[in-house]
C-alpha positions in Angstrom: 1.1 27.0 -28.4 -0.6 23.6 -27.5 3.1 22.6 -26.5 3.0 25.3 -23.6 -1.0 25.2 -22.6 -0.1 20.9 -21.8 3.5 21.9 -20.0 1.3 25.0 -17.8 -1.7 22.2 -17.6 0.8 19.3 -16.0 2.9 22.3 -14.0 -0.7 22.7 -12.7 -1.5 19.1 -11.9 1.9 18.6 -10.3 1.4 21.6 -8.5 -2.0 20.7 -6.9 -1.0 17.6 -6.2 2.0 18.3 -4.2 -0.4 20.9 -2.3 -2.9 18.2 -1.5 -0.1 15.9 0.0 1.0 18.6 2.2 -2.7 19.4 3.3 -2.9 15.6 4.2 -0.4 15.5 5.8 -1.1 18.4 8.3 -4.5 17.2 8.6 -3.5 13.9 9.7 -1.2 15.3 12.1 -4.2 16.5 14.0 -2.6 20.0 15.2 -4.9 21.9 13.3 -8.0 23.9 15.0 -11.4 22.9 13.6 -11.9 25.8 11.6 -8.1 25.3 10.0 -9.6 21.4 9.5 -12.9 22.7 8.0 -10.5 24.8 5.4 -8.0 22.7 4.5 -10.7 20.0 3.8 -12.7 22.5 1.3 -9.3 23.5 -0.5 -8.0 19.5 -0.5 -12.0 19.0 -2.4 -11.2 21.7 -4.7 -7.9 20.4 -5.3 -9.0 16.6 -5.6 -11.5 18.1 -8.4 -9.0 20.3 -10.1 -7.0 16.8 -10.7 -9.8 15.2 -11.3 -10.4 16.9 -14.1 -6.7 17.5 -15.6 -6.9 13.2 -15.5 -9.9 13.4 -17.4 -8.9 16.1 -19.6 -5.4 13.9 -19.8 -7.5 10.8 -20.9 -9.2 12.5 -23.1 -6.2 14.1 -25.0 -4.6 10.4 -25.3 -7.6 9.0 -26.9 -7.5 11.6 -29.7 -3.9 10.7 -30.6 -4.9 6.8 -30.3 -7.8 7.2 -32.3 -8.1 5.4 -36.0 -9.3 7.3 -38.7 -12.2 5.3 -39.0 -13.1 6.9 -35.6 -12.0 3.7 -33.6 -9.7 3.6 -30.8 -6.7 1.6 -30.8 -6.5 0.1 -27.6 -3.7 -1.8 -26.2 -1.7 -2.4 -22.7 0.4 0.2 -21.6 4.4 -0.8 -22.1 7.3 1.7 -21.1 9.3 -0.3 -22.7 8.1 0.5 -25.8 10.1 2.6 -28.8 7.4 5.3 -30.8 
């Protein structure tokens, strides 16, 4: 079950994301009426939060797989390159 709640939790990042790009986009094409503005700003916070907080939450997750049993972290550069 942890599988699907971290596929629905990136879906959801991915998802909020894309919507933010759009509503930069249209806000920097500058056709929008001041109260469409005022909107899309409040919903591109909410969004910037949401991902915020999937980040953190993303962090947060990586630290307890990294982490020693001695309750240390094991901390080194991130390489793609890498084999597990």
């Amino acid at each position: 079950m942890a599988d699907q709640t971290s596929t629905t939790s990136i879906a959801d990042f991915e998802k909020s994301l894309d919507e933010l790009e759009k509503l930069v986009r249209d806000l920097e094409q500058g056709e929008l009426s001041l109260e469409q503005s005022l909107a899309a700003f409040e919903r591109g916070v909410k969004l910037t939060r949401d991902c915020q907080q999937a980040l953190k939450s993303a962090e947060q997750r990586v630290e307890q797989l990294v982490q020693n049993q001695d309750g240390s972290l094991t901390t080194r550069p991130f390489n793609p390159d890498e084999t597990a």
